[in-house]
C-alpha positions, 0 to 999 in steps of 0.5 A: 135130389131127395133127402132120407129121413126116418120117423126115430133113429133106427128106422131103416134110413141107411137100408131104404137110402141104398136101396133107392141108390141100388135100384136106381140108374146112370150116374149115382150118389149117396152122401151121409153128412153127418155120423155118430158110431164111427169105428177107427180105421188105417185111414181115419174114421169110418161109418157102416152106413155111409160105407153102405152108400158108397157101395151102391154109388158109382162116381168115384167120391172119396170117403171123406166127400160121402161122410165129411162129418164123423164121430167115433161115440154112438151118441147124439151128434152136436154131444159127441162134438162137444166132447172133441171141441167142436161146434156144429152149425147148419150153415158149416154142416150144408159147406162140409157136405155140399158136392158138385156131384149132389147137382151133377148127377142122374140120381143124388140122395142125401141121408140124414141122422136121426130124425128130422130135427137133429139137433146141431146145438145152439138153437139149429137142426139138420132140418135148417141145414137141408132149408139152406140147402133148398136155397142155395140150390134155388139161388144157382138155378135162377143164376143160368136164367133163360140162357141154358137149357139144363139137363133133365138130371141137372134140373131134377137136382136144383130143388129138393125133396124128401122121402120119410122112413117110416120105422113100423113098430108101436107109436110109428103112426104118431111119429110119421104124421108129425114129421110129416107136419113138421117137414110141410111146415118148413117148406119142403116137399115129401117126394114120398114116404117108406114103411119099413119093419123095424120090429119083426113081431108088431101087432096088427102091421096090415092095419097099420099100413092101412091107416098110414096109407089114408093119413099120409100127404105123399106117395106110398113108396113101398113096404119093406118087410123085416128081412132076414138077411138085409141088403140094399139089393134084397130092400130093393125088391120091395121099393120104388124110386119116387118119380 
């Protein structure tokens, strides 16, 4: 199971999320937990980016499973629940989100909001929900013992990784070593790392990739170049699944 986190808001996780999600194979799923920026439909809330996941997932998951958690404002998450009453916790946020098909599935991503640490008020980030994530998911492995031999897919879903979106325009290197930092720090493993051009006209972007290459900890999972017309499927061509 991988987590999608991006350098800043707007790096591209939502593009690079669907197209892991489209080049991906078997039974698959993509989940947004969280999302700011939600337009109102006949059937309640609805977000772009977990609309675009669930375009390119095929188990049958209702909007509400996908997206549990959603505001109308395109602001800050743990502000806009203020502004309907509402707090927000990382142990709320992991119950609201958490599927079965997040463990049951043959490839399950999980996109975050915002940076790594999304503030969820109170002291708590997004970042601590997905570390009670890892938890649970360790606790439930060590539950069937020796006694089940698990799927290759199940077992790949009963730990957690991460793949970073890295937004290439000025200031992406800063951005891509701390929370490279900050996701070691806290326990989690980088199943590999995204460069994806956020910024058509960024000086210098061959140099750039270079020295993110030689400082980056994790596998180089490809380089999206600023397209045209971007999909999951055009995104796609430029990406490999981490391994």
């Amino acid at each position: 199971m991988y987590f999608v986190t991006g350098t800043d808001t707007d790096s591209g996780k939502t593009l690079i999320s669907a197209a892991l999600l489209a080049k991906a194979q078997g039974h698959k799923c993509g989940f947004k937990p969280i999302a700011s920026g939600c337009e109102m439909s006949d059937s309640g809330l609805r977000n772009s980016d977990a609309l675009m996941l669930m375009a390119q997932s095929n188990m049958g998951l209702a909007y509400h499973e996908i997206n549990p958690i959603s505001f109308a404002p395109a602001i800050a998450p743990h502000i806009a629940a203020l502004q309907v009453s509402t707090a927000l916790s990382a142990q709320g946020v992991l119950e609201a989100m958490f599927h079965p098909a997040m463990v049951n599935a043959d490839f399950a991503l999980i996109e975050g909001a915002g940076g790594w640490r999304l503030p969820l008020g109170n002291g708590e980030y997004l970042s601590d929900t997905v570390k009670l994530l890892q938890t649970q998911l360790q606790q439930e492995t060590s539950t069937y013992g020796n006694s089940v031999q698990l799927s290759p897919a199940v077992t790949k879903n009963t730990k957690i990784e991460v793949v970073l979106v890295v937004g290439m325009k000025l200031g992406c290197l800063n951005h891509a070593l701390l929370t490279q930092e900050a996701l070691l720090a806290d326990g989690l493993s980088i199943a590999g790392w995204v460069a994806n051009q956020v910024d058509a006209d960024m000086a210098f972007i061959d140099e750039n990739l270079q020295s993110l290459q030689q400082m980056m900890q994790a596998p180089f999972l490809g380089y999206v170049p600023h397209l045209a017309h971007p999909s999951a499927e055009n995104a796609a061509a430029y990406v490999q699944l981490p391994q």
